[in-house]
mmCIF file as gemmi writes it, N, C-alpha and C atoms, coordinates in Angstrom:
data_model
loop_
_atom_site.group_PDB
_atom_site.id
_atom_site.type_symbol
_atom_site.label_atom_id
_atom_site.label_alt_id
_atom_site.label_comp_id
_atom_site.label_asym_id
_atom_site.label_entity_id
_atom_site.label_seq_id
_atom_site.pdbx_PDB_ins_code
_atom_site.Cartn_x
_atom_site.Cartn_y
_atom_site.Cartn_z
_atom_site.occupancy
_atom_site.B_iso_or_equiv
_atom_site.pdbx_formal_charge
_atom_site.auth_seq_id
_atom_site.auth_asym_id
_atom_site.pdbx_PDB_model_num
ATOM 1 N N . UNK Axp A 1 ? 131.126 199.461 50.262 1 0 ? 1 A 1
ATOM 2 C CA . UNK Axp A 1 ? 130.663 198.49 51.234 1 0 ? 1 A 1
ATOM 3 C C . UNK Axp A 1 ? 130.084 199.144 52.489 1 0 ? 1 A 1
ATOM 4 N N . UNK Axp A 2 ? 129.983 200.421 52.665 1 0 ? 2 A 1
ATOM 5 C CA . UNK Axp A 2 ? 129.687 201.023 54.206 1 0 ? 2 A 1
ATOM 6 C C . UNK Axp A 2 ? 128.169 200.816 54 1 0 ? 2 A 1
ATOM 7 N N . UNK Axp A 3 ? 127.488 200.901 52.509 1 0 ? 3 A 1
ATOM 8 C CA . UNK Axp A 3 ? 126.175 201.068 52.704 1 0 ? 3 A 1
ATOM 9 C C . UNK Axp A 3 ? 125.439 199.681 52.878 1 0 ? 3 A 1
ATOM 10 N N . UNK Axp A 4 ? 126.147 198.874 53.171 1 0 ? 4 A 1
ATOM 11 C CA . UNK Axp A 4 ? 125.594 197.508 53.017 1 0 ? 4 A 1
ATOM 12 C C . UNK Axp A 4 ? 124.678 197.135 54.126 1 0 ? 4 A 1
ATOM 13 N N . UNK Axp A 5 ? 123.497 196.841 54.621 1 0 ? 5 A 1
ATOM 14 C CA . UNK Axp A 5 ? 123.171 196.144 55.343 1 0 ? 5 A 1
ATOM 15 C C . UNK Axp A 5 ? 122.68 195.265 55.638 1 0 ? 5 A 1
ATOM 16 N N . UNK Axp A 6 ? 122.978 194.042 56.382 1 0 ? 6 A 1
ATOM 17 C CA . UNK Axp A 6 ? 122.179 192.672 56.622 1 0 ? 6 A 1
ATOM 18 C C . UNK Axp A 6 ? 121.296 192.161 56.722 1 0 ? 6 A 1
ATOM 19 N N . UNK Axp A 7 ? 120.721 191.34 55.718 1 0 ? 7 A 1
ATOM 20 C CA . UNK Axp A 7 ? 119.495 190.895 55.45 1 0 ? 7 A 1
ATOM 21 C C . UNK Axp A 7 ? 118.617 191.708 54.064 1 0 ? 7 A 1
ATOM 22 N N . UNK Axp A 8 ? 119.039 192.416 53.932 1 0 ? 8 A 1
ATOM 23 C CA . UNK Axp A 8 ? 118.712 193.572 52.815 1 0 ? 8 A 1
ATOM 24 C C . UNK Axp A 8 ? 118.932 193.635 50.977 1 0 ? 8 A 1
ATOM 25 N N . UNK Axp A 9 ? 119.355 192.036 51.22 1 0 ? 9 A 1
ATOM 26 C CA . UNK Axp A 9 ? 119.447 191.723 49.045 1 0 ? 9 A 1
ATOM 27 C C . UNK Axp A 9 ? 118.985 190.783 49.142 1 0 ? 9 A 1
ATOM 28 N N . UNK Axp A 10 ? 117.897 191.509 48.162 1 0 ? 10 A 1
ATOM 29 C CA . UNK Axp A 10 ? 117.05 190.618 47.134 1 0 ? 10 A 1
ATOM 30 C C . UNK Axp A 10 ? 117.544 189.223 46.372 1 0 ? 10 A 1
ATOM 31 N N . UNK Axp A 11 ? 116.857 188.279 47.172 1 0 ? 11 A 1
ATOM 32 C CA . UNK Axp A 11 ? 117.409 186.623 46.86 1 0 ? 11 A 1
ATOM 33 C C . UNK Axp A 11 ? 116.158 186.063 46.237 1 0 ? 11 A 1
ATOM 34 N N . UNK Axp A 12 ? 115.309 186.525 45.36 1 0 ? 12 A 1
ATOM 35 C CA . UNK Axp A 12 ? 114.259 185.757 45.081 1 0 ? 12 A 1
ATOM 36 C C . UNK Axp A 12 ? 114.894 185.208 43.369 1 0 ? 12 A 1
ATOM 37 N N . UNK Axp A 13 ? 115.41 186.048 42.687 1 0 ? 13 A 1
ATOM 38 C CA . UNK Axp A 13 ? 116.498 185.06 41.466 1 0 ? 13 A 1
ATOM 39 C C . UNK Axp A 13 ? 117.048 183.563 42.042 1 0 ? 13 A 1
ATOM 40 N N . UNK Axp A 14 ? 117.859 184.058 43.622 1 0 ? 14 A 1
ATOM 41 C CA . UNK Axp A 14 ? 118.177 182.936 43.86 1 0 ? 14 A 1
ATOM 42 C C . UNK Axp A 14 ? 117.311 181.879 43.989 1 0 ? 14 A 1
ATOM 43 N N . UNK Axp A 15 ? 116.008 182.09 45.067 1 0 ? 15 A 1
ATOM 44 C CA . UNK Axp A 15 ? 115.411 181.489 45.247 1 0 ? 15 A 1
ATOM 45 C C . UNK Axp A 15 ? 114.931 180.703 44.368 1 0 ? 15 A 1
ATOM 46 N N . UNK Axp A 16 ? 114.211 181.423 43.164 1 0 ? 16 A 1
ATOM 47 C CA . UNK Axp A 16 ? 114.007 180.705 42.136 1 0 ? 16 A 1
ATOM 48 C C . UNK Axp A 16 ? 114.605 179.449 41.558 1 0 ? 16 A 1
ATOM 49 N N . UNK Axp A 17 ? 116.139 179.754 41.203 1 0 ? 17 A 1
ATOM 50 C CA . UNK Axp A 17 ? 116.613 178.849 40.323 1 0 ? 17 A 1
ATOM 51 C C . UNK Axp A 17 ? 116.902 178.035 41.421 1 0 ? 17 A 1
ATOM 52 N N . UNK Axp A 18 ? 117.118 177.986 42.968 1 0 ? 18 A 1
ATOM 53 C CA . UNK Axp A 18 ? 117.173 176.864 43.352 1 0 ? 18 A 1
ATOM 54 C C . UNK Axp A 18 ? 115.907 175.754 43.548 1 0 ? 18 A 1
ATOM 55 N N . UNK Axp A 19 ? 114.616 176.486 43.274 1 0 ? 19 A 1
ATOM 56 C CA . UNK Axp A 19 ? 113.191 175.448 43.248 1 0 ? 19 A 1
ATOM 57 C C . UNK Axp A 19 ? 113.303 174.673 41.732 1 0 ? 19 A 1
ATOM 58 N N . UNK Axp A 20 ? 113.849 175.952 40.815 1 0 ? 20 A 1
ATOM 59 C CA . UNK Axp A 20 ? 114.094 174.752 39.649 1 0 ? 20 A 1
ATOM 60 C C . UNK Axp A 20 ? 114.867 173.681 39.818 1 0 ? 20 A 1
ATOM 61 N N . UNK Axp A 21 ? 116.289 173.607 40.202 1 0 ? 21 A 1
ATOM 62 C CA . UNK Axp A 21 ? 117.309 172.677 40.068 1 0 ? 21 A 1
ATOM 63 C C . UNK Axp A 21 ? 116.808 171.444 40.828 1 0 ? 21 A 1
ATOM 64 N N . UNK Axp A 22 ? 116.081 171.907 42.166 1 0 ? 22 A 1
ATOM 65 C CA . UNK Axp A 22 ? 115.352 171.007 43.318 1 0 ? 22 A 1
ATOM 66 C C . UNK Axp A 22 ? 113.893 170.239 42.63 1 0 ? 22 A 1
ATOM 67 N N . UNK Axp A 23 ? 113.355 170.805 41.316 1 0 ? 23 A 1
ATOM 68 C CA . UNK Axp A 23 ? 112.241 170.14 40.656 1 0 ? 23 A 1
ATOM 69 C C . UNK Axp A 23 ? 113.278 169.376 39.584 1 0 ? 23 A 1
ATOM 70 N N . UNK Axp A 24 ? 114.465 169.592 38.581 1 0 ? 24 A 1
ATOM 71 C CA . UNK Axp A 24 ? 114.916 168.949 37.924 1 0 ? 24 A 1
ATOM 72 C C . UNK Axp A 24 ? 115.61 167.751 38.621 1 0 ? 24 A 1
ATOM 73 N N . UNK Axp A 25 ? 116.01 168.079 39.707 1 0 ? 25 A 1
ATOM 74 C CA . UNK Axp A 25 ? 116.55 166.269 40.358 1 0 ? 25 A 1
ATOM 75 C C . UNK Axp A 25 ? 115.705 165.368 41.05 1 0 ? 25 A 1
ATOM 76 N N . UNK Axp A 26 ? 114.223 166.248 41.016 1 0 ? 26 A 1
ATOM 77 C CA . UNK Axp A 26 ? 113.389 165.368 41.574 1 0 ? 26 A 1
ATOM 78 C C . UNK Axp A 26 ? 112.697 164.696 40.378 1 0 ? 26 A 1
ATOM 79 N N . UNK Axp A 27 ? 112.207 164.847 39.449 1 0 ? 27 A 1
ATOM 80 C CA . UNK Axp A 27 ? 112.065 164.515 37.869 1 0 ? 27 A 1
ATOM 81 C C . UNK Axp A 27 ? 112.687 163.719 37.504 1 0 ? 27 A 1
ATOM 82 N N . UNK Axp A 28 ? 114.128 164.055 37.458 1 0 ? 28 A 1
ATOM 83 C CA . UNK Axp A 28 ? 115.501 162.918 36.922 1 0 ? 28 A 1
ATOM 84 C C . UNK Axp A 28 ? 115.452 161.835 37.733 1 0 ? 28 A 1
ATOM 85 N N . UNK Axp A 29 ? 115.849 161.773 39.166 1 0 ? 29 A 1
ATOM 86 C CA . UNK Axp A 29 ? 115.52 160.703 39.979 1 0 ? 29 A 1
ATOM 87 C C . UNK Axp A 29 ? 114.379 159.777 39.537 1 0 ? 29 A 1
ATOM 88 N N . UNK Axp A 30 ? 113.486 160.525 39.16 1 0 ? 30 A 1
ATOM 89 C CA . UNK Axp A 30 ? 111.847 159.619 39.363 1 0 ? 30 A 1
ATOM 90 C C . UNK Axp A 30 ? 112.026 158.774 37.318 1 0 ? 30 A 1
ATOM 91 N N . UNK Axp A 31 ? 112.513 160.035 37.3 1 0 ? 31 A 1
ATOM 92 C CA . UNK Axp A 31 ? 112.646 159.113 35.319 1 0 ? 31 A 1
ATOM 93 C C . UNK Axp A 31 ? 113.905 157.94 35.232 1 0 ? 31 A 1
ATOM 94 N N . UNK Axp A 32 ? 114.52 158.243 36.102 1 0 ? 32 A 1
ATOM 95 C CA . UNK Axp A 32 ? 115.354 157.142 36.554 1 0 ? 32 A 1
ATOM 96 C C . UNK Axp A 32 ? 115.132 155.611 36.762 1 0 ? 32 A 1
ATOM 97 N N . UNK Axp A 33 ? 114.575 155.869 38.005 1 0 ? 33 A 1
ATOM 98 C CA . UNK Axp A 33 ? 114.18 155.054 38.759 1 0 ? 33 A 1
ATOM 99 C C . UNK Axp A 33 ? 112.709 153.994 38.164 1 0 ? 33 A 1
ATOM 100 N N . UNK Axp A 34 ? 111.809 155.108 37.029 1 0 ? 34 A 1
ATOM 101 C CA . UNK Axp A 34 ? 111.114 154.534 36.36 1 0 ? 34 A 1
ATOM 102 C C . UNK Axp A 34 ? 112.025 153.533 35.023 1 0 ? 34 A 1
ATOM 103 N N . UNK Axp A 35 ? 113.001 153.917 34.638 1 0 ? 35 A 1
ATOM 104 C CA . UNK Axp A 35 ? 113.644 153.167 33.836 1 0 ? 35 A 1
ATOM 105 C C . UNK Axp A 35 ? 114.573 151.943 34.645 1 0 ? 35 A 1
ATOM 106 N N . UNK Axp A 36 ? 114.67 152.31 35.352 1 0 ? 36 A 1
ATOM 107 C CA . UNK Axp A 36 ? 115.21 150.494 36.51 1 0 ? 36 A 1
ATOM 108 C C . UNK Axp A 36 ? 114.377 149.749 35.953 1 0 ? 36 A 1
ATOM 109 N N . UNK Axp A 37 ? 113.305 150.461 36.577 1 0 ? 37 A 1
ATOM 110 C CA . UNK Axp A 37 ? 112.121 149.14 37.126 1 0 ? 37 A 1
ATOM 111 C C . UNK Axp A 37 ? 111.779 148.609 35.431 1 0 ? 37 A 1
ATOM 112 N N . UNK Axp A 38 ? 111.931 149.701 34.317 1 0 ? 38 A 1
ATOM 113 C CA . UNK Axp A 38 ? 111.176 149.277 33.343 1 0 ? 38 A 1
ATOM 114 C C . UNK Axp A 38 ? 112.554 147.738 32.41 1 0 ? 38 A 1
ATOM 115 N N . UNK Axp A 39 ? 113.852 148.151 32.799 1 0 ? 39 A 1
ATOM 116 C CA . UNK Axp A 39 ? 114.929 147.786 32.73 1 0 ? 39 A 1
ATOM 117 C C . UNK Axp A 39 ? 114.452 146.441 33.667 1 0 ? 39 A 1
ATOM 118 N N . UNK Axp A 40 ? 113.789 146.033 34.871 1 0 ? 40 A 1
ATOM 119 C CA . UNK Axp A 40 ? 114.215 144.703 35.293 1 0 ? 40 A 1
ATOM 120 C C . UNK Axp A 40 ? 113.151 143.875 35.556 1 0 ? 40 A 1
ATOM 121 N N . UNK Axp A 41 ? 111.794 144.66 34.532 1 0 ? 41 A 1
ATOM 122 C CA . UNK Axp A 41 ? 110.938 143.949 34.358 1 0 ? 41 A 1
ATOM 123 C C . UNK Axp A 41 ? 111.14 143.629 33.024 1 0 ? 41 A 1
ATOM 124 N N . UNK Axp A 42 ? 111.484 144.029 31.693 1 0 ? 42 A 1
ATOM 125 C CA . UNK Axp A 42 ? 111.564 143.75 30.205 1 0 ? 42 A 1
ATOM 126 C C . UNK Axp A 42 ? 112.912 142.182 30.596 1 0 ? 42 A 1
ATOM 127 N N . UNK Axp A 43 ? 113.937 142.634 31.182 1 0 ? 43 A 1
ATOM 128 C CA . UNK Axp A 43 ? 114.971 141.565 31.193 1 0 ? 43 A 1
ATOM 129 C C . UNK Axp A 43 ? 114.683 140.007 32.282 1 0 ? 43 A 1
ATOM 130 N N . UNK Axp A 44 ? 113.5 140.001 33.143 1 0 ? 44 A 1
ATOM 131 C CA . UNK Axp A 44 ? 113.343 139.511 34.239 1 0 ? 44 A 1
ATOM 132 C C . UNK Axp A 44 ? 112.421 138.131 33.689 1 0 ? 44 A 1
């Protein structure tokens, strides 16, 4: 640990998989929300 210094690891893995997870709940939400509407116009 002495050689460690701040700001200095590579977070772009992280970065990554958090733009994925942040595009998969924006997707899910929207396929969602398209099935409401498709849900309370077929029953309406």
């Amino acid at each position: 640990m002495a050689d460690y210094k701040p700001g200095n690891m590579d977070i772009r893995v992280q970065e990554r998989t958090f733009a994925g997870f942040v595009r998969f709940v924006t997707v899910a939400v929207i396929v969602i929300l398209c099935f409401l509407v498709f849900l309370a116009l077929v029953n309406g």
